[in-house]
N, C-alpha and C positions, 0 to 999 in steps of 0.2 A: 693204360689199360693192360690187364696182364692177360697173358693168352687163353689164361678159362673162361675167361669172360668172351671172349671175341669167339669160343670154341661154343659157349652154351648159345651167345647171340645168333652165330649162324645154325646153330641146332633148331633154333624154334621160331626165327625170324623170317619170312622169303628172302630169297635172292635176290629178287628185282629192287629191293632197299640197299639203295649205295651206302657205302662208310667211303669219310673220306679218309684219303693216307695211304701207303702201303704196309704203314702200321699204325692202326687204328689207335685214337688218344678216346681216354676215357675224361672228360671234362669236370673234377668235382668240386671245385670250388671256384668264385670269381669278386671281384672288386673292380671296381668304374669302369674300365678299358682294358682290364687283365683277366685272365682266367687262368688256372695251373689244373693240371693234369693228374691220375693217378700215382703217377712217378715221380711226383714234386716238381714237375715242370713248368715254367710258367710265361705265359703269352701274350702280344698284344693282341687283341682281338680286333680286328677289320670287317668282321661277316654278322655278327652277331646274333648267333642263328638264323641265320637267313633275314638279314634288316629285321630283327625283330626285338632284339634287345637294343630300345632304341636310344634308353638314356644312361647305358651301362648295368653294373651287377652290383648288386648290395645296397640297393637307391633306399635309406632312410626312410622317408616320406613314403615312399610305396608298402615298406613292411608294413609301416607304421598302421597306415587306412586298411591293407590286409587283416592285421592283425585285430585292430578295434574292430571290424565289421566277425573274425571268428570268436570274439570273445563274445558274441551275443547267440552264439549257440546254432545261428541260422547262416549253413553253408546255400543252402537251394530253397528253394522255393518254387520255382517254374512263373514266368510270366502270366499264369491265369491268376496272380495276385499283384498286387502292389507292390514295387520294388522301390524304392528312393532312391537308392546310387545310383539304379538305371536313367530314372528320369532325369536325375541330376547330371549325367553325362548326354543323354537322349538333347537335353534343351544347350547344352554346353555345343554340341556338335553340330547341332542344327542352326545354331547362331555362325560357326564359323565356317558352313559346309558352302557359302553363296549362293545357296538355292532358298530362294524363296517360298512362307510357309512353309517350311522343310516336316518333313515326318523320318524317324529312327527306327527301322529295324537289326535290332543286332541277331548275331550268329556266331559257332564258333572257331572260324577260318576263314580268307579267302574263299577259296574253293564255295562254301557255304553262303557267303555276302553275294560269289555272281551268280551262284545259279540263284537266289533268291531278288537280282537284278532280272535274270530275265523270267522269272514268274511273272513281275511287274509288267514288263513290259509287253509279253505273248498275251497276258490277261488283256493290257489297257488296247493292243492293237488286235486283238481275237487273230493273230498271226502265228505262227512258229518260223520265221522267216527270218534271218540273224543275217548282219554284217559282225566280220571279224576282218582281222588282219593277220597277215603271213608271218613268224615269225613270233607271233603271242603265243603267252601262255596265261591259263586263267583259271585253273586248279584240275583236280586227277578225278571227279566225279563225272557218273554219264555224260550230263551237257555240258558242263566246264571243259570235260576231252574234247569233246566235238568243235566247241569255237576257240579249240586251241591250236596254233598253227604251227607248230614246231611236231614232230616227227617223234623226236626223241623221248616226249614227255606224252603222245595222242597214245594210249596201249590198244586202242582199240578203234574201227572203222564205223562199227554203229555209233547213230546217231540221232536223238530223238527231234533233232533241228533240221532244219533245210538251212546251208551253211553259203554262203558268198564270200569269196576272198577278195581284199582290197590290198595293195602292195605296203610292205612294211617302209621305215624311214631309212633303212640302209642306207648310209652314207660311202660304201666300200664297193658293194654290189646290189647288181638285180636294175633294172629299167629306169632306173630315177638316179640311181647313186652318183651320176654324174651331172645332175643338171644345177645349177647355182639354185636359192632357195626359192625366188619369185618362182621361176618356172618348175622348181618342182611339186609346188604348193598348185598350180593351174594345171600341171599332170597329172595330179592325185586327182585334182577334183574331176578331170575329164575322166577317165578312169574310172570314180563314183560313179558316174551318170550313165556311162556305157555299160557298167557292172548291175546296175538296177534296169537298165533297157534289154539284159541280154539275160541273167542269170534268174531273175525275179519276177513273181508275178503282180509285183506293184505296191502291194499292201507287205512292208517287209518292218517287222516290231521295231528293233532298233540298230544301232551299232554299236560294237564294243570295244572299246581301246585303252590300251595303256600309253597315259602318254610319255614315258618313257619304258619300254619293256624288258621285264627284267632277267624271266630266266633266258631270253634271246638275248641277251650280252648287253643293255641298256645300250641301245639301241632308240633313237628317238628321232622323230620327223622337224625338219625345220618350225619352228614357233610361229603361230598363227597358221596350223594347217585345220584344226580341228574348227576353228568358225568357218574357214569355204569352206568344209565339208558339211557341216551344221547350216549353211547359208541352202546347200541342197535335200536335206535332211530334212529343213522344214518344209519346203516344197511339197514332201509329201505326207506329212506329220509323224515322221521315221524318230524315235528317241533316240540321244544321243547318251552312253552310259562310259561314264570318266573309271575305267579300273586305279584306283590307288591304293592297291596294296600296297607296294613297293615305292610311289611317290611320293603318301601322303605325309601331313605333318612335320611339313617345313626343312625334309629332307633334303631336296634342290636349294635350299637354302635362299633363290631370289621369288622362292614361293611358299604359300603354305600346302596348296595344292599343286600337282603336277600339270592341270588343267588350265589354270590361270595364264599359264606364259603363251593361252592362244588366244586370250581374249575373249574368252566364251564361256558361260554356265551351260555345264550339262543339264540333263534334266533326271541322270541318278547318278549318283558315285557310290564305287564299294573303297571300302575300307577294312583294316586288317593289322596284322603283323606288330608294328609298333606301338600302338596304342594299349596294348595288354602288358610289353614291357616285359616278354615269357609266361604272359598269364592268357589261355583262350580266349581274344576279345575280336568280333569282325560285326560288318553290316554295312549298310546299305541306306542311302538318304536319297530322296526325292520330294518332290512337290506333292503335297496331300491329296490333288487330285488326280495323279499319279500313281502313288502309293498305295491310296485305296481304291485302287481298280480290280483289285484279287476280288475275285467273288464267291470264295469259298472260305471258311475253317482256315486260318494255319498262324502256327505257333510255333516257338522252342524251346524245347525242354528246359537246354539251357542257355541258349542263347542268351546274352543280359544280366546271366545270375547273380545274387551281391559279391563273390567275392570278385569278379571277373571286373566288374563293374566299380568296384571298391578302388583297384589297382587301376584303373582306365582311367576314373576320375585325378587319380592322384599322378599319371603318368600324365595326363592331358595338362594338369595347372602347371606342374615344374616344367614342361616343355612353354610354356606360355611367360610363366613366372622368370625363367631364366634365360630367354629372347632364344631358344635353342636353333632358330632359322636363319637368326645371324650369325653362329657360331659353324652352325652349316657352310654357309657362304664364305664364312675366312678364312678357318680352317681348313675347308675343301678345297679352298684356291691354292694353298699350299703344297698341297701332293699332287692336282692337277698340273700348276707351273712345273712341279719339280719332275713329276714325269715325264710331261712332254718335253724338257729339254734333255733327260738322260735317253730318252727315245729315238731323238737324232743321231745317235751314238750306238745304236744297234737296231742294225736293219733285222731281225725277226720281230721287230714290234713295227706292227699298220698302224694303229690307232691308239690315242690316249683320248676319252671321250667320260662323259658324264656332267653333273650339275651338283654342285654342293658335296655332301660327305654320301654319293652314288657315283662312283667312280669305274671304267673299266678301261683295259691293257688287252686288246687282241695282237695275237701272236699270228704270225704266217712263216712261209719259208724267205729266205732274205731273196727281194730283187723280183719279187711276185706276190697277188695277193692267195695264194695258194693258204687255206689254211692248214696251223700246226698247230694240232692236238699233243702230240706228244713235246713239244719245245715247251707247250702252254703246263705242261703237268710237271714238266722239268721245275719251272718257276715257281709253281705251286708247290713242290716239295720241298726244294729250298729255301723258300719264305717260312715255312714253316721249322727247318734246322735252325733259323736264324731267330728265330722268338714272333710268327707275324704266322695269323692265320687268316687267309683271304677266300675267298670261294668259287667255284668254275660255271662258267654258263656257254651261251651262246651257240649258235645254231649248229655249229663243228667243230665243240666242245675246245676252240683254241682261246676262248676267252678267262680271263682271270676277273670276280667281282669283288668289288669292296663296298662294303656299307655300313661303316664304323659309328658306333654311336653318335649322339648329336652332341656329346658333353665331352666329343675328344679336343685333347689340348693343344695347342701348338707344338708344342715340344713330343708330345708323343705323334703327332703327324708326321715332324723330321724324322724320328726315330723308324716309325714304320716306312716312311719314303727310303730312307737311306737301309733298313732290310730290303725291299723290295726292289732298288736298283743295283745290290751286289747280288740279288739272286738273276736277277735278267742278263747280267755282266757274267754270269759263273755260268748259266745255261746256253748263253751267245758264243761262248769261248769255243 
């Protein structure tokens, strides 16, 4: 990136929009697992816009269904017509969602998928009454702020929700982070119950969880926490809403969903990020008599449109076609092992945690769990000298994220493990 451009960028951009770097890389080209720079610089990629480039850069098969869907001259259309990529992805995803009669509405973001989750739900429960959890984040719109629990990302206190907090999976800190997982799976749930006897007035729409969360440092509650809590959910016909942005499509790798490792079908999940493959694809599935509990008009302009839809279908088969949840799981056990043993060996690292190719490295002060933002930014800069770009999250901004495409190789795992434990070793020094 050369400095006019970072000069015009801050000229007409707000400030409240991070770059990362203390010198900003302008991104212009990329291939599988690599991106190079303005400068001829060139990177492994770990972040992939934000897990969103899920099957790498320059994916064949994706121009390709791009391409033949602009050669017919129809970029839009709007959903008040017949789309076919849409349905063809709509029945594609509703087959693998586990929900039952499933129904598809897409959008185009995160942010867009949950607040279109709790349309559903405040419709089907004539409530405005939401569980969230501490520590989530669930997009930067009105209601998404509001059941977001993270601080750093809430800009604002209004909220058009009546909001309940339930404790996050911290395994480091906060009220649970010390109890083995039987008893902290029976402390959440009591917790649930005293949260709906104290905070609620009984009729509350749904809950909503990530079940691993991501811009909170992934971050995840023992496996099988989301059926007890769903075991009390039903009790009072409370929906239960699977956010997967960030886990879905076989990222955890011993899953396709993030949801699965509790044993339990939601009854909506949002979706997002990977699936578009850097093209705007998001939405939202649920049961049809769920789904159509909306009792009014609503659509999206573009939500679903063919090109979005073109790239989703053709991102969704090669993910399926090339078992990419397996490749999650082998390859991610790679840089997981390989972390947590260089991690014994420098005490500013508390945690190496995650599931498949979602990985994350919190940083503290050594000999405490004190977190350290700036040791965690040390790493992050020198991952980046070193050819590896990873991304920062976590509630006190000491975490470092990785969520590297699902097509990365073995050999480029070593590679990025062995950048990423000289820069922990160079920052630790």
């Amino acid at each position: 990136m050369t400095d006019d451009l970072l000069a015009r960028h801050q000229a007409v951009l707000p400030k409240w929009m991070p770059l990362y770097y203390a010198e900003p890389i302008e991104i212009v080209s990329g291939s599988g697992s690599r991106v190079t720079d303005a400068n001829g610089r060139t990177y492994l990629d770990f972040f992939g816009g934000v897990l969103t480039t899920m099957i790498g850069y320059d994916v064949p098969e994706v121009r390709e269904a791009v391409e033949r869907q602009l050669r017919t001259g129809v970029a839009h259309t709007s959903t008040l017509y017949l789309i076919r990529q849409q349905v063809e992805l709509a029945e594609k995803i509703a087959r693998l969602s586990g929900i039952e009669d499933a129904r598809v509405f897409f959008t185009n973001s995160g942010t867009e998928a949950n607040e279109a989750a709790l349309l559903v739900a405040t419709n089907l429960r004539r409530s405005n009454q939401i569980l969230a959890v501490r520590n989530s984040y669930h997009g930067r719109s009105y209601a998404a702020m509001g059941i977001t629990g993270h601080r750093s990302w809430s800009a604002s206190s209004l909220n058009p929700l009546q909001v309940a907090w339930l404790h996050s999976g911290d395994r480091l800190r906060g009220l649970l982070a010390k109890l083995d997982e039987a008893d902290h799976i029976e402390a959440a749930v009591e917790d649930l119950r005293e949260v709906l006897a104290t905070q609620t007035a009984g009729d509350v729409a749904c809950l909503i969880a990530e079940p691993i969360q991501g811009v909170g440092g992934f971050v995840h509650a023992p496996d099988g926490l989301f059926a007890a809590l769903k075991k009390v959910l039903d009790e009072y016909g409370i929906l239960l809403i699977s956010d997967e942005v960030q886990t879905g499509w076989g990222r955890t790798g011993e899953h396709f969903w993030g949801y699965q490792a509790h044993g339990v079908t939601p009854d909506l999940l949002t979706f997002a990020k990977g699936i578009g493959n850097g093209f705007a694809l998001a939405g939202v599935v649920g049961r049809a008599e769920v789904m159509n509990a909306v009792q009014a008009i609503s659509f999206s302009t573009f939500g679903g449109n063919p090109i979005s839809t073109a790239a989703g279908n053709a991102v969704l088969d090669y993910v399926l076609d090339h078992n990419l949840q397996e490749n999650a799981q082998r390859v991610g056990a790679i840089l997981l092992e390989g972390l947590r043993a260089a991690a014994a060996d420098h005490p500013i690292v508390a945690d190496v945690r995650g599931k498949g190719l979602m990985l994350a490295i919190e940083f503290v002060r050594p000999g405490t769990l004190e977190p350290d933002a700036a040791v965690a930014g040390r790493v992050f800069e020198l991952a980046r000298e070193g050819g590896l770009l990873v991304g920062k999250g976590g509630l006190y901004g000491n975490v470092l994220r990785m969520g590297p495409p699902l097509t990365l190789s073995a050999d480029e795992a070593r590679e990025g493990l062995a950048i990423l434990v000289d820069a922990i070793g160079r920052a630790g020094a």
